[in-house]
C-alpha positions in Angstrom: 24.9 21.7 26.6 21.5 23.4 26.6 17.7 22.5 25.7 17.8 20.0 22.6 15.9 21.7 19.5 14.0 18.6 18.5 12.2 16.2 20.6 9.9 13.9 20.6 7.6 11.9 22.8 5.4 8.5 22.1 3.0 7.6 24.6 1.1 3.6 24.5 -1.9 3.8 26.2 -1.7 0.2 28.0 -0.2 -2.9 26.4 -3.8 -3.4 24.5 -3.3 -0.2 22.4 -1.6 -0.5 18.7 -1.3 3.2 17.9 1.1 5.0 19.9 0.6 9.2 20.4 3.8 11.0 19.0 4.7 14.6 19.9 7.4 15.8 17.6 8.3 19.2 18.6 5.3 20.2 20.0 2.9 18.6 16.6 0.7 15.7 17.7 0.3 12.3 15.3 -0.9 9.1 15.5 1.4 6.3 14.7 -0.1 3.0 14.2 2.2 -0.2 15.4 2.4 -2.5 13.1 1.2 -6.3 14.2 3.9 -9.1 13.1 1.6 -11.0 11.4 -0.4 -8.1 9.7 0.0 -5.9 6.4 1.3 -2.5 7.1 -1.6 -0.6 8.8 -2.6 2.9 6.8 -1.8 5.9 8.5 2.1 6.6 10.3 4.0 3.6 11.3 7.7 3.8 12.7 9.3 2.9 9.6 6.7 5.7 7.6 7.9 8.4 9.6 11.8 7.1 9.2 11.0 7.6 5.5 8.8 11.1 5.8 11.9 12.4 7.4 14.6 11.1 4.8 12.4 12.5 2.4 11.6 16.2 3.8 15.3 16.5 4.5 16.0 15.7 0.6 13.5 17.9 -0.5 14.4 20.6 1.2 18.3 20.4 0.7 17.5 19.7 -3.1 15.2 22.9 -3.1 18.1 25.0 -0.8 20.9 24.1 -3.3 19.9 25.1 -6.1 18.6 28.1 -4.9 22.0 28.5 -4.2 23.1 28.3 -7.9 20.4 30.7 -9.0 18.0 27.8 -10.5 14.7 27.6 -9.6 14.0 23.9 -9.1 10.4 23.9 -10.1 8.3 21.0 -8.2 10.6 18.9 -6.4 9.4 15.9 -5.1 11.3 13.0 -2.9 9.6 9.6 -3.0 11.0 6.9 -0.3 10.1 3.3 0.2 11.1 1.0 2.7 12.0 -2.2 1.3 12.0 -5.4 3.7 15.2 -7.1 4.2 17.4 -7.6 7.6 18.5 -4.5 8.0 15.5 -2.8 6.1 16.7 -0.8 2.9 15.1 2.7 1.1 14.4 3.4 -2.1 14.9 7.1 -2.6 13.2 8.9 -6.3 14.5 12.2 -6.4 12.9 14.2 -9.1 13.4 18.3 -10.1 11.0 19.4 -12.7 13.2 22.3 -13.3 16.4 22.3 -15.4 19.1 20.7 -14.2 22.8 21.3 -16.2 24.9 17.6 -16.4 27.9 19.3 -14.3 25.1 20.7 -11.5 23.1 17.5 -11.7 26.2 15.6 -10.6 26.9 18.3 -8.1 23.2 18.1 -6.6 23.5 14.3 -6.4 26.3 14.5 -4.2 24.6 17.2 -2.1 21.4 14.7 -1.8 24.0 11.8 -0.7 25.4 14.2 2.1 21.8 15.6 3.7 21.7 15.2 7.5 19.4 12.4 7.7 21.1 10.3 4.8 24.4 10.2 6.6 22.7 9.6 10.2 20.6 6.7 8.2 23.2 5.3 5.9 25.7 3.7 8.9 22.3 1.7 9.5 20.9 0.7 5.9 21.5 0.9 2.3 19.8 3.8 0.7 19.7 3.8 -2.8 18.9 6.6 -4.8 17.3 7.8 -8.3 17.5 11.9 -9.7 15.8 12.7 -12.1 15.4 16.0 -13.5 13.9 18.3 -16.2 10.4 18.0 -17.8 11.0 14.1 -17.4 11.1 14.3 -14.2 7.2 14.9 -13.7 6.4 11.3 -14.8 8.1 9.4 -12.3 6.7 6.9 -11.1 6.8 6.7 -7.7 8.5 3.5 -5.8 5.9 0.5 -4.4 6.5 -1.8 -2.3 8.3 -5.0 -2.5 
């Protein structure tokens, strides 16, 4: 089957440490474990990365598709927020500053419901997604929390 092309490694200290070291592919980061009685900690938590990756893979299929169609997407920028629930959901703000037509705006939010991580991630959790594109799209807001 071969070497897998993306792995990752976290490493706890001893059972006194909250930050566990994560080697993703050879990149070093710190991801802080959240207590259950405490407020998220800043820096990388578990969920934090979960939503890093849903949003990197969106911004990069968003920016790969319409390169496809010969439309330069301007500043594209993918916003996720994990909202608590049992199971946990996202809230996903797509914007495009660039112009979007009605016919490829439809098209592209399609593509964003089909990107890699999204289908891994959606047999788990509701994701639920805003696009927005065109000159409005450079004053959205993004998502807080709950």
């Amino acid at each position: 089957m071969g070497e897998p092309n993306v792995w990752s490694v976290a490493r706890l200290p001893d059972a006194e440490h909250r930050n566990a070291d994560v080697t993703v592919n050879g990149f070093d980061l710190a991801c802080a474990i959240p207590a259950d009685d405490a407020d998220e900690p800043a820096g990388a938590t578990p969920f934090g990365l979960l939503a890093g990756s849903l949003s990197a893979c969106t911004a990069m299929t968003v920016r790969d598709y319409l390169h496809r169609w010969r439309v330069e997407p301007g500043e594209v920028v993918v916003h996720v927020a994990v909202l608590p629930g049992s199971p946990p959901a996202l809230d996903r703000r797509v914007s495009v500053a660039g112009p979007v037509g009605p016919e490829l705006r439809q098209q592209l939010a399609v593509e964003i419901d089909n990107t890699p991580v999204t289908r891994l991630l959606l047999a788990a959790m509701t994701i639920r997604t805003v696009l927005t594109t065109g000159p409005t799209a450079r004053t959205v807001v993004p998502p807080t929390g709950p």
